[in-house]
N, C-alpha and C positions, 0 to 999 in steps of 0.2 A: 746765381740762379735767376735774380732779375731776367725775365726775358726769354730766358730760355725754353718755355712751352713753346713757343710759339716758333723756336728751331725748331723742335724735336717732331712735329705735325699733330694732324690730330687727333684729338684723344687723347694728347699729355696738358696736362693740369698742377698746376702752380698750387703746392699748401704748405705749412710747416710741418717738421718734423726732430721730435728732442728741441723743441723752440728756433729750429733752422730753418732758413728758406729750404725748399724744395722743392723738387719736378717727378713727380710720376706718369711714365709713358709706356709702352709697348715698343717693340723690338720683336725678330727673330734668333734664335740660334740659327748656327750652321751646322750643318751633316755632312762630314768625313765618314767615308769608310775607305779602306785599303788594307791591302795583304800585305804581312811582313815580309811577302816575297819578293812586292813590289808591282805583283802583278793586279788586273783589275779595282783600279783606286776609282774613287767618286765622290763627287763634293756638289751641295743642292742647297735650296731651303730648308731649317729644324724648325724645332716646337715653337710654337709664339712662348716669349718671354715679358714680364713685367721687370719695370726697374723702377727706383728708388735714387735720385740723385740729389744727397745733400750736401750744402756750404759748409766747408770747414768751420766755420764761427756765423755767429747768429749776424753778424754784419754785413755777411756776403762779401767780404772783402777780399775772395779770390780763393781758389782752390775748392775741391770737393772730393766727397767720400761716395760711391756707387754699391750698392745692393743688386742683384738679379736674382729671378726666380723664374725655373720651368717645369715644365711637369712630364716625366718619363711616358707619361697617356697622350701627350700632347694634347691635353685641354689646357684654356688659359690660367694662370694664376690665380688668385683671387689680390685682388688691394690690401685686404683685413690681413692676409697674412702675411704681404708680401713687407707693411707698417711694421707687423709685430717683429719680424726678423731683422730687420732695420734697428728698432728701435733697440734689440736686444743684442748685436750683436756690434752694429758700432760704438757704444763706449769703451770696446775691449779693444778697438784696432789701436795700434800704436800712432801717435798723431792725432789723435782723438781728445780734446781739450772740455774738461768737464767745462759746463754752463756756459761753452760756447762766446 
């Protein structure tokens, strides 16, 4: 995660999370639409999305777990909740190493 804001452009900010490095930035989805007939398909800019990318272990010693969040209004995410679902739902992913 070292380093990585400053990929990702700007607007993404370096903090911890579950005691991990991490990078929260902004992103877009993509919009597909097409007919199972095959006929009139289309592909564009989606909703802005926020993400959440933490280090496998508190060392940063390679590897990482991602979060996304978007909102079917297409308004942006919020941080606060994009943290809580982060924090709540990767302890359960498999690979997921309690105290990191």
């Amino acid at each position: 995660m070292a380093g990585s804001a400053a990929l990702l452009g700007v607007g993404a900010r370096q903090q911890r999370v579950l005691e991990r490095p991490a990078v929260v930035y902004a992103d877009r989805t993509i919009s597909i639409r097409f007919r199972l007939d095959g006929r009139d398909s289309d592909s564009g800019p989606g909703v802005p999305a926020r993400t959440v990318t933490v280090a496998r272990d508190a060392k940063d010693s390679g590897g990482s777990f991602e979060v996304s969040l978007w909102r079917a209004d297409g308004a942006v995410p919020d941080d606060a909740v994009l943290l809580r679902v982060a924090e709540k739902v990767l302890p359960t992913v498999p690979g997921w190493a309690a105290g990191g």
